[in-house]
PDB file of N, H, CA, C and O in Angstrom:
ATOM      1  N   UNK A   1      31.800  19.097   4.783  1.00  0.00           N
ATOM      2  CA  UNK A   1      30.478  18.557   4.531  1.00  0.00           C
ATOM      3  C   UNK A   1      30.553  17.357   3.597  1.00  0.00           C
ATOM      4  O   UNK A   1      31.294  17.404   2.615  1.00  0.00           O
ATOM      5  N   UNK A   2      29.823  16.298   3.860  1.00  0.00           N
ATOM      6  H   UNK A   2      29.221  16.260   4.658  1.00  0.00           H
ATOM      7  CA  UNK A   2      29.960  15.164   2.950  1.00  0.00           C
ATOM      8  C   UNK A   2      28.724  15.111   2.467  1.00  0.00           C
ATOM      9  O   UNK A   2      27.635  15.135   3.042  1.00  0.00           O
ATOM     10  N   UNK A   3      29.154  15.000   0.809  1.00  0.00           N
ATOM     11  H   UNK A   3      30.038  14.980   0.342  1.00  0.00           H
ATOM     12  CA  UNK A   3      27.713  15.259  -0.555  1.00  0.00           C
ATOM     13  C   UNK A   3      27.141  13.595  -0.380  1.00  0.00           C
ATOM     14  O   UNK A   3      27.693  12.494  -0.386  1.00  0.00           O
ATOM     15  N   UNK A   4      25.803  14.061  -0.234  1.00  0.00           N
ATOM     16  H   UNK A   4      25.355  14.954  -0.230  1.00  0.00           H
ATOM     17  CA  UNK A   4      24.870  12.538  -0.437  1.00  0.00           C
ATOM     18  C   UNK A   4      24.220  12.380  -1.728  1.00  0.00           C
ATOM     19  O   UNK A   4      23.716  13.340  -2.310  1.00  0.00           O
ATOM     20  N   UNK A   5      24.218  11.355  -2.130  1.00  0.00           N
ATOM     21  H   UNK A   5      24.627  10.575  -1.657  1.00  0.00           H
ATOM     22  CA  UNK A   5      23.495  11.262  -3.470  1.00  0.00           C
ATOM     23  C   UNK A   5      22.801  10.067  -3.189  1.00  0.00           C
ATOM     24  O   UNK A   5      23.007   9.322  -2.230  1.00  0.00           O
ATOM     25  N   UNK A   6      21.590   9.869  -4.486  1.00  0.00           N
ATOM     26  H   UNK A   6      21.422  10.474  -5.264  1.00  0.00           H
ATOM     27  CA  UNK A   6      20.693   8.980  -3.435  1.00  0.00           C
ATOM     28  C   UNK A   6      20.496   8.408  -5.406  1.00  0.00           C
ATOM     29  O   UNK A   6      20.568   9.083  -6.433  1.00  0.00           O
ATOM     30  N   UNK A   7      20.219   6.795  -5.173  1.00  0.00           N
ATOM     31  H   UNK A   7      20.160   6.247  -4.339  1.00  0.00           H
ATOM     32  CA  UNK A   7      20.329   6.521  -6.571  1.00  0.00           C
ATOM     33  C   UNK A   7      18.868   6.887  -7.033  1.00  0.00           C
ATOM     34  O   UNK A   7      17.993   7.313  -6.279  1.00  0.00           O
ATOM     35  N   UNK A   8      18.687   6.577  -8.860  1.00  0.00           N
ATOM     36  H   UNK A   8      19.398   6.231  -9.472  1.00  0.00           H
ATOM     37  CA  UNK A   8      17.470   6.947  -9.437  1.00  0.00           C
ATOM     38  C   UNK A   8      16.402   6.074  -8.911  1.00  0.00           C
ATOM     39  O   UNK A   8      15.246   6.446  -9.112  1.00  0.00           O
ATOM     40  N   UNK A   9      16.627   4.837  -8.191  1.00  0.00           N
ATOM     41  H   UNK A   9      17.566   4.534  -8.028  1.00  0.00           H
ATOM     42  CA  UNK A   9      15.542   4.229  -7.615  1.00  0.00           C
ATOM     43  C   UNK A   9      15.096   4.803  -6.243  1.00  0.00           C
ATOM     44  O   UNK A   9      13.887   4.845  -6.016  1.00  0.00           O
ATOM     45  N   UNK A  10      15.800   5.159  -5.498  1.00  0.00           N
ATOM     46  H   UNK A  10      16.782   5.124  -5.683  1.00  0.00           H
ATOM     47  CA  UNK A  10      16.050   5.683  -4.007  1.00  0.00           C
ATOM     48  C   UNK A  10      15.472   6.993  -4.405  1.00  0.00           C
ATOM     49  O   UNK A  10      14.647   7.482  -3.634  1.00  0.00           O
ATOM     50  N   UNK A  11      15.782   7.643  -5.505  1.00  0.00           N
ATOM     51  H   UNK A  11      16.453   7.246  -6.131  1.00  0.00           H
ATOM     52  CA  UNK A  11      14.805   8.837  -5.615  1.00  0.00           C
ATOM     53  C   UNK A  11      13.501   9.097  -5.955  1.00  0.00           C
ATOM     54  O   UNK A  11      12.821  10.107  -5.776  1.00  0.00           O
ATOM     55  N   UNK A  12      13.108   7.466  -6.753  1.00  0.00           N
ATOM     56  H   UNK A  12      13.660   6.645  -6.898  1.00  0.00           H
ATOM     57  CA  UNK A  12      11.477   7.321  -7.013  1.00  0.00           C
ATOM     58  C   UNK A  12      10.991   7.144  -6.007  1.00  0.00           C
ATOM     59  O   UNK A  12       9.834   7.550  -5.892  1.00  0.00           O
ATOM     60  N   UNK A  13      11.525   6.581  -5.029  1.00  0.00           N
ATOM     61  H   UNK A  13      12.464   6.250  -5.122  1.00  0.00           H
ATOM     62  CA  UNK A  13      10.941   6.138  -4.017  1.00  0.00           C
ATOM     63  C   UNK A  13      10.443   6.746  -3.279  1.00  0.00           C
ATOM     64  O   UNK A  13      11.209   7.008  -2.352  1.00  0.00           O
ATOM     65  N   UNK A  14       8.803   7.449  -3.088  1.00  0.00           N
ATOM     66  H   UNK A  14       8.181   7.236  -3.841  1.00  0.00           H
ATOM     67  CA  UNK A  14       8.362   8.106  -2.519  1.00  0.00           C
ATOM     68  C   UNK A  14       8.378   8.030  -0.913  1.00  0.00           C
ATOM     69  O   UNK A  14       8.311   6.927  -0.370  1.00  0.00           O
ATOM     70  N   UNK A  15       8.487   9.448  -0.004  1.00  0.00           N
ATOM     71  H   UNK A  15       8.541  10.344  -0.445  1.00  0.00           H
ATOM     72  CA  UNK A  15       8.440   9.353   1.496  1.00  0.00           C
ATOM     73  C   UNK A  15       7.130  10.261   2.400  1.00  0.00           C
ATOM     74  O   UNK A  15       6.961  11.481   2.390  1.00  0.00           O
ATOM     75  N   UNK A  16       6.580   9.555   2.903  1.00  0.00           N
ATOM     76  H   UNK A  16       6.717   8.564   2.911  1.00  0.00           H
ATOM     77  CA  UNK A  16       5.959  10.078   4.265  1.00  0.00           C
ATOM     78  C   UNK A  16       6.290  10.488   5.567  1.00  0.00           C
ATOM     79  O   UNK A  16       6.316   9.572   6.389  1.00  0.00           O
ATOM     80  N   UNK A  17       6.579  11.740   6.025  1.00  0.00           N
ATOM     81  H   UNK A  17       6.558  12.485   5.357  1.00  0.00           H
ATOM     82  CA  UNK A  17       7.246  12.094   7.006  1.00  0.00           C
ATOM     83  C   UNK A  17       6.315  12.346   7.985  1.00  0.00           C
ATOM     84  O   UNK A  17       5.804  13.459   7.855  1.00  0.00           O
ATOM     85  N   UNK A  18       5.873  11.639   9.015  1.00  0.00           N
ATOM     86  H   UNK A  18       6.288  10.736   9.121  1.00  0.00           H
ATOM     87  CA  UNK A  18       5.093  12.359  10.411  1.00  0.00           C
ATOM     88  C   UNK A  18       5.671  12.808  11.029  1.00  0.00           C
ATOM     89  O   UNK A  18       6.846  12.453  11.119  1.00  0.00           O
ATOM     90  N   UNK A  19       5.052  14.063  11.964  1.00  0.00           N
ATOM     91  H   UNK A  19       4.097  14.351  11.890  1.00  0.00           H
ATOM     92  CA  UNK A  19       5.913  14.415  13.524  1.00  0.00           C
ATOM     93  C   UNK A  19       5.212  14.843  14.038  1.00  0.00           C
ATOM     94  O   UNK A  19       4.481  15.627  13.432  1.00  0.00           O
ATOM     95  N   UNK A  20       5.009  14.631  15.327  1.00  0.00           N
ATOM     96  H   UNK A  20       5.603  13.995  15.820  1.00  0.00           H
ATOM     97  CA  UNK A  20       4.776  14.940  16.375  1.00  0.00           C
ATOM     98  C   UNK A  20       5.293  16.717  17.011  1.00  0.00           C
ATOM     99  O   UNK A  20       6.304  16.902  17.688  1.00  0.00           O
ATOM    100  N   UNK A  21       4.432  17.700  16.632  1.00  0.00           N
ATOM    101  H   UNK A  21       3.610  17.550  16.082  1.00  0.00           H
ATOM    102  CA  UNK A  21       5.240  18.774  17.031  1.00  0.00           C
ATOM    103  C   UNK A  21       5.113  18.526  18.744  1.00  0.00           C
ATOM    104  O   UNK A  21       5.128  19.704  19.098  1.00  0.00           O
ATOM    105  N   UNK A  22       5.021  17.898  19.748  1.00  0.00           N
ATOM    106  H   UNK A  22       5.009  16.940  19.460  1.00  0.00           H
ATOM    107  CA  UNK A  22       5.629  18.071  21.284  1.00  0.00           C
ATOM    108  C   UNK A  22       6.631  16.979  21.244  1.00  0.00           C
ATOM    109  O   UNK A  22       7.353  17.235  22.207  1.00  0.00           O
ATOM    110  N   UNK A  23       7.131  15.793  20.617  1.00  0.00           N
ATOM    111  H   UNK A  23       6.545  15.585  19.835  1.00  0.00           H
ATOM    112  CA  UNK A  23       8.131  15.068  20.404  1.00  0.00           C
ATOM    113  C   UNK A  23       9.067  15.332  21.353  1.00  0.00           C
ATOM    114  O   UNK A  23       9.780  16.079  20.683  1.00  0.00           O
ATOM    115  N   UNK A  24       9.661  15.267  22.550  1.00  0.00           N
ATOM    116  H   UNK A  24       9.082  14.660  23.094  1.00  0.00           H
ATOM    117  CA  UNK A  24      10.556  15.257  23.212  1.00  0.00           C
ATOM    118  C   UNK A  24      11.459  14.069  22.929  1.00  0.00           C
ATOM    119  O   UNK A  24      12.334  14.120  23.793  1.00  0.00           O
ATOM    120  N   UNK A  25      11.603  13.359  22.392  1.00  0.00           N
ATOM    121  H   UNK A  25      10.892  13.318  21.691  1.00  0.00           H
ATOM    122  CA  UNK A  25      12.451  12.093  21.765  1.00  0.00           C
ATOM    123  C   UNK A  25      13.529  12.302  20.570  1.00  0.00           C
ATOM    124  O   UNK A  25      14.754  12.185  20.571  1.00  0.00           O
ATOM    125  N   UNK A  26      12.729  12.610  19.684  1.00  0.00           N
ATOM    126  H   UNK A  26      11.734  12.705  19.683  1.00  0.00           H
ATOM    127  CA  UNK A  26      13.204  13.151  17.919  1.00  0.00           C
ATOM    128  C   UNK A  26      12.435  14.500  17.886  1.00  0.00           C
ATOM    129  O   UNK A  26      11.277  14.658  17.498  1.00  0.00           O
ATOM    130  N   UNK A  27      13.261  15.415  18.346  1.00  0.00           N
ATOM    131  H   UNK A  27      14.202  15.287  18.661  1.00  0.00           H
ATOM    132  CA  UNK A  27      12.554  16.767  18.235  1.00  0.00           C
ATOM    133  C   UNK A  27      12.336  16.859  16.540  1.00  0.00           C
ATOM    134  O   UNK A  27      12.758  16.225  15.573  1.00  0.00           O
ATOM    135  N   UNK A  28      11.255  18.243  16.794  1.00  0.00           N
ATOM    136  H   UNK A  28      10.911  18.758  17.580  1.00  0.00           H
ATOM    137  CA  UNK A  28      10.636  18.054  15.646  1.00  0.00           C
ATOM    138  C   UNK A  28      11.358  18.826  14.431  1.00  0.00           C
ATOM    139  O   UNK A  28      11.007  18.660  13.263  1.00  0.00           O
ATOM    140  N   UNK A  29      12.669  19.907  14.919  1.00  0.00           N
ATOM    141  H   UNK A  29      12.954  20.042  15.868  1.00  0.00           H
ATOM    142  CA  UNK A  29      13.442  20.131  13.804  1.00  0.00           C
ATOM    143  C   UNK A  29      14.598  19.771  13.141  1.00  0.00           C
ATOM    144  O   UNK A  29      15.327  20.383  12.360  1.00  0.00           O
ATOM    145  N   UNK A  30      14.636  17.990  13.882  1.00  0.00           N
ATOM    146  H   UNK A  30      14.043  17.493  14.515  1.00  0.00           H
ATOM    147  CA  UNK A  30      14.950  17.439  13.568  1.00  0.00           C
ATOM    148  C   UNK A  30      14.384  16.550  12.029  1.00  0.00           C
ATOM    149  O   UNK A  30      14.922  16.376  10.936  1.00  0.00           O
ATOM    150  N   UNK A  31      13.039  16.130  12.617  1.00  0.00           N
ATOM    151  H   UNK A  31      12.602  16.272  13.505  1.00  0.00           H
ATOM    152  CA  UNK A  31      12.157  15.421  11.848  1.00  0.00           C
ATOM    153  C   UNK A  31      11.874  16.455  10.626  1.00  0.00           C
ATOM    154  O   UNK A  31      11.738  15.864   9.555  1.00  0.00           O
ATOM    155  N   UNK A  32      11.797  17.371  10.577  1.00  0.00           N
ATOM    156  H   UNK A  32      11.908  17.851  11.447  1.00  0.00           H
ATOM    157  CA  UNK A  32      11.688  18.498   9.484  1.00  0.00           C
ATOM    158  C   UNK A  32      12.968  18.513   8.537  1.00  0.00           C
ATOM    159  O   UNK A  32      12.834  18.513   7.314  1.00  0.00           O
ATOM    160  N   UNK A  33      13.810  18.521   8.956  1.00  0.00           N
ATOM    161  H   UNK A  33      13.919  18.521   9.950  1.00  0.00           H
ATOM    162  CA  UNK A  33      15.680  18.652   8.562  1.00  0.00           C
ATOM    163  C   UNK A  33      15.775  16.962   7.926  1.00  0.00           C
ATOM    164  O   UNK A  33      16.307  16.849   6.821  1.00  0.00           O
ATOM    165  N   UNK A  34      15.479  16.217   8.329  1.00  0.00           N
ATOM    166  H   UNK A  34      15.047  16.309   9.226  1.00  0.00           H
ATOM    167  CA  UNK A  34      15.025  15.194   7.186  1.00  0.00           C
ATOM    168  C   UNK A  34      14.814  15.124   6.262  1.00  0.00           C
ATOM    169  O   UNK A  34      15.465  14.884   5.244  1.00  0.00           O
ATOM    170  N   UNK A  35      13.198  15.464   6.619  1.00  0.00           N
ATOM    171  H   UNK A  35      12.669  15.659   7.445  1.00  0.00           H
ATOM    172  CA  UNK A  35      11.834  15.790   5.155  1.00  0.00           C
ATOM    173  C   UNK A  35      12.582  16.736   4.350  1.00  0.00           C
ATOM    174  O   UNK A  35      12.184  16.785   3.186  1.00  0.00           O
ATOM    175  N   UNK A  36      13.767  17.670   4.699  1.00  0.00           N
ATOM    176  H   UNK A  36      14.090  17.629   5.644  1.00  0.00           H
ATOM    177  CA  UNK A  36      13.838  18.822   3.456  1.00  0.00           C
ATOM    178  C   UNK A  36      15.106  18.127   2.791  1.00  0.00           C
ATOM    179  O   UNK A  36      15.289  18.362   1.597  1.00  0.00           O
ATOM    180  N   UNK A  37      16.027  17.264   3.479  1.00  0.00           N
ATOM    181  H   UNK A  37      15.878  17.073   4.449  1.00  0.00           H
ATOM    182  CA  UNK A  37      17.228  16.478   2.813  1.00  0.00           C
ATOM    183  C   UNK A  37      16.514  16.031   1.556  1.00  0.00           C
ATOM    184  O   UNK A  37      16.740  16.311   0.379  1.00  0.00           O
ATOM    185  N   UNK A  38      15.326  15.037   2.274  1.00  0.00           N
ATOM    186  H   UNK A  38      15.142  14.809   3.230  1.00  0.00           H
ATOM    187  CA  UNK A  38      14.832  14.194   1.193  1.00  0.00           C
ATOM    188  C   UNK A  38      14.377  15.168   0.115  1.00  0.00           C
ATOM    189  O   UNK A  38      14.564  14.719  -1.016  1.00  0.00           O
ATOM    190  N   UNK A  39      13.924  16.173   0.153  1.00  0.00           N
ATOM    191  H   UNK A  39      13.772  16.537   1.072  1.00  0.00           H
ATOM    192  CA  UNK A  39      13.252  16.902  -0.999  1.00  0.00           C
ATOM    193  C   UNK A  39      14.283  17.802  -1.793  1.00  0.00           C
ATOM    194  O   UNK A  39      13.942  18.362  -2.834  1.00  0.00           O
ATOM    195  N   UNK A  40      15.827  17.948  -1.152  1.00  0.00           N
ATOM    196  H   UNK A  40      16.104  17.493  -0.306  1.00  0.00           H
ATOM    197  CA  UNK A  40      16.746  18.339  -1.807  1.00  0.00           C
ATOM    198  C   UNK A  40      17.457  17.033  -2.938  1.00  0.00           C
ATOM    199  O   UNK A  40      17.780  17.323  -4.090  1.00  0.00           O
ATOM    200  N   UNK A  41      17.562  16.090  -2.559  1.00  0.00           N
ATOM    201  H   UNK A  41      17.299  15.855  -1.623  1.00  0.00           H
ATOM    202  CA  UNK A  41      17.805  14.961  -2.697  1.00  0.00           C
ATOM    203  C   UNK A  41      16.682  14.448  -4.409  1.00  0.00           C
ATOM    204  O   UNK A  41      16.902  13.954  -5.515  1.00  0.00           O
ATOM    205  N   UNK A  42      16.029  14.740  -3.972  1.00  0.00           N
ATOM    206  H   UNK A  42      15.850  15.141  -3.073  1.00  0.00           H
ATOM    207  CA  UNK A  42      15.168  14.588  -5.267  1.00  0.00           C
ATOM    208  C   UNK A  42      13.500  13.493  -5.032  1.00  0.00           C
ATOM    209  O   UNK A  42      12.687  13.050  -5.844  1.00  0.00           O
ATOM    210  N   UNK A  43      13.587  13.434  -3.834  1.00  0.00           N
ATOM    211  H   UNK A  43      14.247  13.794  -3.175  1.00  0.00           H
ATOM    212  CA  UNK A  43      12.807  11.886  -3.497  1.00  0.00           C
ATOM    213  C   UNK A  43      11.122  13.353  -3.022  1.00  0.00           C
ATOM    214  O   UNK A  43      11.091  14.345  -2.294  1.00  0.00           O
ATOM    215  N   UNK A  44      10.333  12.846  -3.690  1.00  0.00           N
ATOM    216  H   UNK A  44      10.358  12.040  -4.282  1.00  0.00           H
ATOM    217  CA  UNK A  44       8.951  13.289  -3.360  1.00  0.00           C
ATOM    218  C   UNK A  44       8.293  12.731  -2.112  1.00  0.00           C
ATOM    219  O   UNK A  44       7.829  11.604  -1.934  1.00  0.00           O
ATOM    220  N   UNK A  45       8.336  13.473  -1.522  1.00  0.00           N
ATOM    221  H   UNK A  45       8.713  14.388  -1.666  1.00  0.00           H
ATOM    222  CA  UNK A  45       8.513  13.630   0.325  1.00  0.00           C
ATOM    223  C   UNK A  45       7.103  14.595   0.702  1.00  0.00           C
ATOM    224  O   UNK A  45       7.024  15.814   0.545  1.00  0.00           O
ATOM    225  N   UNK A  46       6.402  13.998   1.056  1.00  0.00           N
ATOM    226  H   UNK A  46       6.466  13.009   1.183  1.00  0.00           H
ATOM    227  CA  UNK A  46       5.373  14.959   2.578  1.00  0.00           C
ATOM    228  C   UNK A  46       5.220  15.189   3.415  1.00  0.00           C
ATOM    229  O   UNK A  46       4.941  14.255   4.168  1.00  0.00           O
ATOM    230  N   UNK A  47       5.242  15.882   3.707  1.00  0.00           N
ATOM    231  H   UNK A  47       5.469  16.640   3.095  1.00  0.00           H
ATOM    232  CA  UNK A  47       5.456  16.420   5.251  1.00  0.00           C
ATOM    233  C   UNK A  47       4.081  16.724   6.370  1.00  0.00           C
ATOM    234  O   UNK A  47       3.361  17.698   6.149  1.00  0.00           O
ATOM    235  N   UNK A  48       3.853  15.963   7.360  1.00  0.00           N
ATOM    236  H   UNK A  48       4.438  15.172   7.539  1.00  0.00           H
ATOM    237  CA  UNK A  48       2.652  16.440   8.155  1.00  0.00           C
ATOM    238  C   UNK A  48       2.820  16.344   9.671  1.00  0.00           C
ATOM    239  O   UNK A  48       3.313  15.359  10.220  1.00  0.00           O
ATOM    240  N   UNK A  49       2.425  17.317  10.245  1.00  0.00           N
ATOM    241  H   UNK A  49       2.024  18.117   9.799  1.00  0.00           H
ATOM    242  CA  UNK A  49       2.474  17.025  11.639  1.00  0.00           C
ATOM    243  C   UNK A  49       1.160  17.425  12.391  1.00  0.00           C
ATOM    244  O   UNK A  49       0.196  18.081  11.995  1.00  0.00           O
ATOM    245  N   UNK A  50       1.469  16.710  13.840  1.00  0.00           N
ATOM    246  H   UNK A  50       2.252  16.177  14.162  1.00  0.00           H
ATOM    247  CA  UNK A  50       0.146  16.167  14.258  1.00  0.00           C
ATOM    248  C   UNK A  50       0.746  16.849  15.976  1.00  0.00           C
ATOM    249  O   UNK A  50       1.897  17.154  16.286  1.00  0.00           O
ATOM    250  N   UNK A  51      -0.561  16.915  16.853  1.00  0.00           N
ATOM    251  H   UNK A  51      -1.496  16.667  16.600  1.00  0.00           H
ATOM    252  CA  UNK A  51      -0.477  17.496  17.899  1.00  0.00           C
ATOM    253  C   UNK A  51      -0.173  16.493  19.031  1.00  0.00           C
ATOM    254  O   UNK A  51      -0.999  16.338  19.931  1.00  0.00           O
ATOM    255  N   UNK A  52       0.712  15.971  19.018  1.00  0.00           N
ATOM    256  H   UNK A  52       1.383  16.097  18.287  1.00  0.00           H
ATOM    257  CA  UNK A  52       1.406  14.616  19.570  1.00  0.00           C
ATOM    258  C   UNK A  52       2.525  14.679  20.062  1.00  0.00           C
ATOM    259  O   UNK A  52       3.349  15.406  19.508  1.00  0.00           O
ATOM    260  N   UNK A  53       2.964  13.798  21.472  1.00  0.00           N
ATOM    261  H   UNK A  53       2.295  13.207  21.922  1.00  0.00           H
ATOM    262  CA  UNK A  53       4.293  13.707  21.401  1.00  0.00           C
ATOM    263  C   UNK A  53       5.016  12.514  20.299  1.00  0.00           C
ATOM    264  O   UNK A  53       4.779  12.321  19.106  1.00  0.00           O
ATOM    265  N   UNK A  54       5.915  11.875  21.168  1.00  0.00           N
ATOM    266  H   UNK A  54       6.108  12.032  22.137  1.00  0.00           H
ATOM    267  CA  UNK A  54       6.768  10.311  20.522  1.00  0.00           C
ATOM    268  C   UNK A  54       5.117   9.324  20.446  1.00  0.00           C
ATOM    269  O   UNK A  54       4.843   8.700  21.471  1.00  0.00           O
ATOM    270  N   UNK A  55       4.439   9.264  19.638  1.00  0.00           N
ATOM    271  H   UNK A  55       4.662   9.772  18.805  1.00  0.00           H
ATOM    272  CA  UNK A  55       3.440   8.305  19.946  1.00  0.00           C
ATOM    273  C   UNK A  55       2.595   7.922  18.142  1.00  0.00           C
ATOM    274  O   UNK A  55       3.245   7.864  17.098  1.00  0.00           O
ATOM    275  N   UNK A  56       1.238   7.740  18.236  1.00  0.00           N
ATOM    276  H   UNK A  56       0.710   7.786  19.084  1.00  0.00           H
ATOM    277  CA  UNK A  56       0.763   7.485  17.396  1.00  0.00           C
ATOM    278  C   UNK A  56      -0.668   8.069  17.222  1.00  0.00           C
ATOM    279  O   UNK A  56      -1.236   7.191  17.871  1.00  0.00           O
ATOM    280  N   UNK A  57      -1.281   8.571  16.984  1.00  0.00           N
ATOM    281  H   UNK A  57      -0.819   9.284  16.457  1.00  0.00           H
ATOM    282  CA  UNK A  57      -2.766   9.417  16.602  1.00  0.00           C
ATOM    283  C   UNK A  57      -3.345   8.717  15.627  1.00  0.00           C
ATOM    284  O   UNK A  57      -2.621   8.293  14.727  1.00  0.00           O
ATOM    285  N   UNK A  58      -4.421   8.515  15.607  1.00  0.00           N
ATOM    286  H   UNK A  58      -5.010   8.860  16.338  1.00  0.00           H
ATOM    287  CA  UNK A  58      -5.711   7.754  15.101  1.00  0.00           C
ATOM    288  C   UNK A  58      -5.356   9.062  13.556  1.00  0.00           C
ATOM    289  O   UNK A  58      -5.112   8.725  12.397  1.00  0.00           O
ATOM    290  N   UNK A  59      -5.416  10.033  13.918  1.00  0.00           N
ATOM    291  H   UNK A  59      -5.614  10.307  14.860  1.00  0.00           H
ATOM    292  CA  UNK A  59      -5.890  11.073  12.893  1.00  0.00           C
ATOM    293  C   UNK A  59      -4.011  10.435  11.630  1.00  0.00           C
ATOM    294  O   UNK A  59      -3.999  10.315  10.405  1.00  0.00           O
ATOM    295  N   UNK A  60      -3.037  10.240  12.421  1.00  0.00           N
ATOM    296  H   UNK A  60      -3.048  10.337  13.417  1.00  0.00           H
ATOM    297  CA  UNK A  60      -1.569  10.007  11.816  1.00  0.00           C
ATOM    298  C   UNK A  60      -2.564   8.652  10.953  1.00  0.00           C
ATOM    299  O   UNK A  60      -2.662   8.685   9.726  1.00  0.00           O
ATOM    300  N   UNK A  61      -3.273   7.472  11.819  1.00  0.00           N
ATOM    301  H   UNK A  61      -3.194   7.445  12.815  1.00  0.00           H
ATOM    302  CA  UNK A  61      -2.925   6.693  11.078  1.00  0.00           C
ATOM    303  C   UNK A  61      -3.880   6.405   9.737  1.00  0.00           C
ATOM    304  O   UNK A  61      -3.858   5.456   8.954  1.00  0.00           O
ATOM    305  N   UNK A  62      -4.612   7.434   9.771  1.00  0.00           N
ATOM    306  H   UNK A  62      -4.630   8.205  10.408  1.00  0.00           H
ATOM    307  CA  UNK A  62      -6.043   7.612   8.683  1.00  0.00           C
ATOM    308  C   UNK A  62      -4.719   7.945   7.499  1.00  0.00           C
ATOM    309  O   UNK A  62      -4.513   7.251   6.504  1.00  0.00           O
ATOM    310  N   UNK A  63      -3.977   9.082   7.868  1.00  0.00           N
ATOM    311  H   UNK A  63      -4.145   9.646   8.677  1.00  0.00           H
ATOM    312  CA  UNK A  63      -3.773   9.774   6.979  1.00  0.00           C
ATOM    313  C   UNK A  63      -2.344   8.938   6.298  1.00  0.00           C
ATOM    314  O   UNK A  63      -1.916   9.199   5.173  1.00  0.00           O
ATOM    315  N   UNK A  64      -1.703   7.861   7.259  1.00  0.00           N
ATOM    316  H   UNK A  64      -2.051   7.650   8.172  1.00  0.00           H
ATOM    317  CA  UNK A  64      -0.811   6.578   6.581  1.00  0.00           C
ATOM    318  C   UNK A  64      -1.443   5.763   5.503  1.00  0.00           C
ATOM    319  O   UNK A  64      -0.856   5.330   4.511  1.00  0.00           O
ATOM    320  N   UNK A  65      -2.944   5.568   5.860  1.00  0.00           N
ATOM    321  H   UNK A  65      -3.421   5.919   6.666  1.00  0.00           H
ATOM    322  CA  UNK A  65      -3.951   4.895   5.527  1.00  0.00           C
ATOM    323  C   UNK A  65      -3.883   5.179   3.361  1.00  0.00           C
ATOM    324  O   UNK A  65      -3.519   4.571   2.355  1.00  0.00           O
ATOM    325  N   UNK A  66      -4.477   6.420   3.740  1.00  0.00           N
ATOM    326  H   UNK A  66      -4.773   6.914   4.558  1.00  0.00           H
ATOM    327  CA  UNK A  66      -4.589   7.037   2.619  1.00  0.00           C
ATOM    328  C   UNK A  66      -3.475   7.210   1.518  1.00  0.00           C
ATOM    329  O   UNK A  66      -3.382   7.001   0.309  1.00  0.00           O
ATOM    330  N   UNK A  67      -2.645   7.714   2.567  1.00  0.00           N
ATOM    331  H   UNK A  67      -2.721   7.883   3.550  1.00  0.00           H
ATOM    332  CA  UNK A  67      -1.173   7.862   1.413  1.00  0.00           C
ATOM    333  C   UNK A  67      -0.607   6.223   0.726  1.00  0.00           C
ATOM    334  O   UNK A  67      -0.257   5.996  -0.432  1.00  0.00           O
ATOM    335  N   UNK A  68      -0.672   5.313   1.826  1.00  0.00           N
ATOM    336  H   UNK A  68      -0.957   5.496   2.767  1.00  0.00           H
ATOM    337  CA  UNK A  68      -0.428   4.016   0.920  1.00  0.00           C
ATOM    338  C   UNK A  68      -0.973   3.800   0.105  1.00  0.00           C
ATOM    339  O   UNK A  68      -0.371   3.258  -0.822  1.00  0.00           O
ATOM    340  N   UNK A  69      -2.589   4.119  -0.068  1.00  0.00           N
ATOM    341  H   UNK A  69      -3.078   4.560   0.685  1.00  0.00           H
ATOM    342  CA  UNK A  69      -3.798   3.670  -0.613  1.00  0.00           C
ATOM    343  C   UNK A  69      -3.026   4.272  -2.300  1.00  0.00           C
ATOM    344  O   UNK A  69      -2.921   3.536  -3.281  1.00  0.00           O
ATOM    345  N   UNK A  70      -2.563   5.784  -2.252  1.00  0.00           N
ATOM    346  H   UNK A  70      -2.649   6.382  -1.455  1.00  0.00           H
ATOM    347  CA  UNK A  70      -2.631   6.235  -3.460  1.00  0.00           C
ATOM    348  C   UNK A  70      -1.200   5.835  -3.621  1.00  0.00           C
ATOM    349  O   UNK A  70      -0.964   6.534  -4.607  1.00  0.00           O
ATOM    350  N   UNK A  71      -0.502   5.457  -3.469  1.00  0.00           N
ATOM    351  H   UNK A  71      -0.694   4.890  -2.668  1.00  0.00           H
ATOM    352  CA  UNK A  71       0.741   5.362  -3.782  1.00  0.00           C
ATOM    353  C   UNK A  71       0.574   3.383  -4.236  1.00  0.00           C
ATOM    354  O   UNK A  71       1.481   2.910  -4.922  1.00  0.00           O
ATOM    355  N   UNK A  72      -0.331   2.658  -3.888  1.00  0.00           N
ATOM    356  H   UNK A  72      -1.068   3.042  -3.331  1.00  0.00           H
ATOM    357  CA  UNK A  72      -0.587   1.388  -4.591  1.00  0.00           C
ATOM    358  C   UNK A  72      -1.837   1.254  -5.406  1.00  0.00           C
ATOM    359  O   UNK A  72      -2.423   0.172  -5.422  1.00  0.00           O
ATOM    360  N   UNK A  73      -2.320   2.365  -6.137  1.00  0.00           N
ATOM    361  H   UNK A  73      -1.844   3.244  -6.124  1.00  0.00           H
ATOM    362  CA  UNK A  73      -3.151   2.740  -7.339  1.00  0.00           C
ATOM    363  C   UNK A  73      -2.096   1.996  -8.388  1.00  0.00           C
ATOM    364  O   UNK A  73      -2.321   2.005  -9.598  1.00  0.00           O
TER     365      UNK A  73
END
């Protein structure tokens, strides 16, 4: 197994994770197995999924909307 370390900036650096739980592209426990690296890793990571395949939802992009909004307060 090779140890990842992620620097103190790379760890402020907050993440937004979408998925699509029907995703036939990037299955979705894939996209999950990510989001939990990052949160082992140290990086403050959210996780949301949406009733979608590989695509984009009005409801995904409200909620992109928002998270930028508070993250440039």
């Amino acid at each position: 197994n090779e140890q990842h370390q992620l620097s103190a900036c790379q760890q402020r650096t907050p993440a937004l994770c979408l998925h699509g739980v029907h995703d036939p592209v990037v299955i979705p426990s894939m996209g999950r197995t990510a989001f939990e690296y990052l949160n082992t890793w140290g990086v403050a990571a959210r996780w949301q999924e949406y009733p979608m395949e590989h695509e984009v939802v009005v409801e995904e992009l409200n909620d992109v909307h928002e998270w930028l909004a508070m993250q440039l307060q």
